[in-house]
N, C-alpha and C positions, 0 to 999 in steps of 0.2 A: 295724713296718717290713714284716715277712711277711705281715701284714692287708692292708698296702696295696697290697702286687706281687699280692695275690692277686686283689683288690678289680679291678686293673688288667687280670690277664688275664681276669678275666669280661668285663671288656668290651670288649676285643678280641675274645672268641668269640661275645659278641652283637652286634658292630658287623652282618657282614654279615645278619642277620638286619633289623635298625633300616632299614639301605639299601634292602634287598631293601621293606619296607610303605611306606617312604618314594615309592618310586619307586613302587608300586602306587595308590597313593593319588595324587599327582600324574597318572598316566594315565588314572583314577579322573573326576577333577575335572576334566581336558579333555577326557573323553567326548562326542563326540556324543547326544544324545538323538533317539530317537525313539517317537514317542508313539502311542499306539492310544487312543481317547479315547470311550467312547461317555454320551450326553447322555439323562438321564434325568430325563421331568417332565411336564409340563403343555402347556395351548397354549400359552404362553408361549416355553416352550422349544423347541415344532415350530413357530411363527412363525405364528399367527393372526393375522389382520387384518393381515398385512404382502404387498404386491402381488406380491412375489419372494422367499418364504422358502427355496426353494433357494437363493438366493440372499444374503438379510439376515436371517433366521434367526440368533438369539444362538450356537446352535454354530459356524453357520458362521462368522461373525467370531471368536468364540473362536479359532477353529484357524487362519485367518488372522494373527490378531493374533501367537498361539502360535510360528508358522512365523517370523516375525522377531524372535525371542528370542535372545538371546546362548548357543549350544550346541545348541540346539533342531535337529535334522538334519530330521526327515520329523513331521506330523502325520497323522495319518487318524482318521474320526471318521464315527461311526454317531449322528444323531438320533431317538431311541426316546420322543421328546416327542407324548403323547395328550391333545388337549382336549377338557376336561372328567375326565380320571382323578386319581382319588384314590391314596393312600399302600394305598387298600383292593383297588383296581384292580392295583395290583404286588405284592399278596403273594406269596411262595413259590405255587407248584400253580396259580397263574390264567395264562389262555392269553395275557394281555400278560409276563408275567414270562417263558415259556416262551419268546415270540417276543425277547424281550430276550437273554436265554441265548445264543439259538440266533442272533441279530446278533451279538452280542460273538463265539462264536465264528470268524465268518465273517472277523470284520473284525481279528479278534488271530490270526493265523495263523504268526506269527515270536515266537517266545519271547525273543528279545536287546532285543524293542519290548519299552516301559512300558505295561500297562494302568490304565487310568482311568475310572473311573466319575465321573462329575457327578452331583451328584443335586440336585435340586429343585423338590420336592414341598408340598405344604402350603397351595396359594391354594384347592384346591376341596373339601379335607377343611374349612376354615374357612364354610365357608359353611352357613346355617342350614338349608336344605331344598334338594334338587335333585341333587348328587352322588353317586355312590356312597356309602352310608353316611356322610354328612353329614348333622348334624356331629358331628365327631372329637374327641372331649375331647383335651385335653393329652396323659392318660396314653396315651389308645390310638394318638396320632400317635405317641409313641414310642416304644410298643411294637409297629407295625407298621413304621419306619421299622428295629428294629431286628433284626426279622424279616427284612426286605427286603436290609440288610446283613451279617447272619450269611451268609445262602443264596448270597451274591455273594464272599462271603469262602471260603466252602465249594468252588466252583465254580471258583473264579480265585483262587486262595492266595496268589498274588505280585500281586494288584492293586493300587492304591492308590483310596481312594474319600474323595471330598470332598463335604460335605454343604454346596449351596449355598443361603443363607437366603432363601426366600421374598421378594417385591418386595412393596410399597403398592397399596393400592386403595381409590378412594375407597369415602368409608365410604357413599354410597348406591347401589353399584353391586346392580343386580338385571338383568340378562337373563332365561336359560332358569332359570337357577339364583337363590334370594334369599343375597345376600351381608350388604349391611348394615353398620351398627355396631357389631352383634354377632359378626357374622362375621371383621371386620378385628380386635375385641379378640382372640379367639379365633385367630387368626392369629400376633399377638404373644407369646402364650401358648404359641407350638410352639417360638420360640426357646431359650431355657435349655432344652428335652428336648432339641434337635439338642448345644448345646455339652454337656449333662451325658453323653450317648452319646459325643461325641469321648474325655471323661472316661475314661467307661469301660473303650473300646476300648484307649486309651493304656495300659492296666496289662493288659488282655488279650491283644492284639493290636498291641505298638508299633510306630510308625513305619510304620498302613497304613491309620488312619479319621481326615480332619482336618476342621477347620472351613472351608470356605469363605468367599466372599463375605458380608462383612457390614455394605456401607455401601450396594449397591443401593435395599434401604427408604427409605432416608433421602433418597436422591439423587431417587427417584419420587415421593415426598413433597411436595418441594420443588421438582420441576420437570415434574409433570405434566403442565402446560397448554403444553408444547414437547416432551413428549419421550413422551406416551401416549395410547391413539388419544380421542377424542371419540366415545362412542357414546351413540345415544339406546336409553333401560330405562325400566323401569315404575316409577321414582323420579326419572325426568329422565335430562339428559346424566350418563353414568357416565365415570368412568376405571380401565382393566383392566389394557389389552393395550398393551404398548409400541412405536410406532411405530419407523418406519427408522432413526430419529437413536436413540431411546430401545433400540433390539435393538440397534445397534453399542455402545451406553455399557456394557449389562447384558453381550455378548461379551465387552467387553474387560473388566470385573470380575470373570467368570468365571477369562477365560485370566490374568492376573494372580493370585488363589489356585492356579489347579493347577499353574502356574509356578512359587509359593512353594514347592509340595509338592516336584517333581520334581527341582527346580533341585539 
């Protein structure tokens, strides 16, 4: 009987505490979000071969898309996408990583905003000759990929960073650079090191490096010949660069993962 009066006043003296995270947590959960978002990658991601990438650029539908999300308050977003750069091109100490740095902080200037890294790197470390230190084994995409994400973790401690997976390209694409069939295996080969990094992070670092975007490949794949540009290479017509319809598809898959993260 005295066990149980006793058992009863504990929780009477922890009720207002219960109340108290109760009600923190529900104001929590209808927070407004707002997002600082900066895009990091390729032409791809700075909108080559598209007639208006201010404009239709995959960030910028990203954040568009973003901005009519359920909670979603304000987006802003910095596109730090270089065609032609590699994962070698953004290591720590190179003057594209500095210039990245030095956006981020322009553009995260309110500490109550979310930052967000996007990342998605990987179409020109695959390629056999022509890029920056291509090509990129397996192991060295992700052990610069995870150089690239230490230094960003170091810098911006409360960020969040989503590694989105590289897109399709046909397997005879050559331009300035030779891509190939070699280059496309070798491409699929960076997969498993981006999720085995999420791994990682997840017991280093929880709740701050996740997987992004994982069905784009598959979507370019299968709907190239509407949704990527037609370009004529030194192997015939190639497919690389995703056109208007195919950069609003790749935005909205983007803002779709960093939505999963934030939300």
């Amino acid at each position: 009987m005295m066990r149980n009066k006793l058992f009863g006043i504990f929780l009477l003296l922890l009720f207002p505490f219960f109340l108290k995270a109760s009600t923190a947590n529900n104001r929590n959960s209808g927070k407004s979000l707002d997002l600082d978002i900066v895009f990091i990658g390729n032409s791809i991601t700075h909108g080559a071969n598209l007639d208006n990438p201010l404009q239709d650029a995959p960030p910028v539908i990203a954040s568009e898309y973003l901005r009519k999300k359920t909670g979603v308050n304000s987006v802003s977003f910095s596109n730090q996408g270089r065609s032609g750069f590699t994962t070698v091109n953004y290591l720590p100490g190179s003057p594209t990583f500095t210039e990245v740095i030095q956006a981020t902080s322009q553009l995260h200037n309110n500490p109550q905003h979310i930052l967000v890294f996007s990342i998605k790197l990987g179409t020109n470390d695959s390629a056999i000759e022509g890029p920056l230190g291509a090509p990129v084994s397996k192991e060295a995409y992700g052990k610069n990929m995870k150089a690239i994400v230490d230094e960003l973790i170091k810098q911006f401690p409360d960020s969040k960073i989503v590694l989105q997976q590289p897109i399709w390209y046909s397997p005879n694409t050559q331009n300035g650079a030779k891509y190939l069939a070699d280059g496309l295996a070798r491409l699929e080969s960076y997969f498993p090191e981006l999720k085995s990094l999420v791994k990682s992070y997840s017991v280093t670092h929880p709740d701050q490096v996740f997987m992004g975007d994982q069905k784009g490949f598959n979507y370019f794949r299968q709907n190239y010949l509407t949704d990527l540009v037609p370009e004529n290479g030194r192997q015939g017509v190639f497919y690389l660069h995703p056109n208007k319809k195919g950069a609003a598809e790749l935005g909205r898959f983007w803002a779709d993962a960093i939505y999963g993260v934030v939300k």
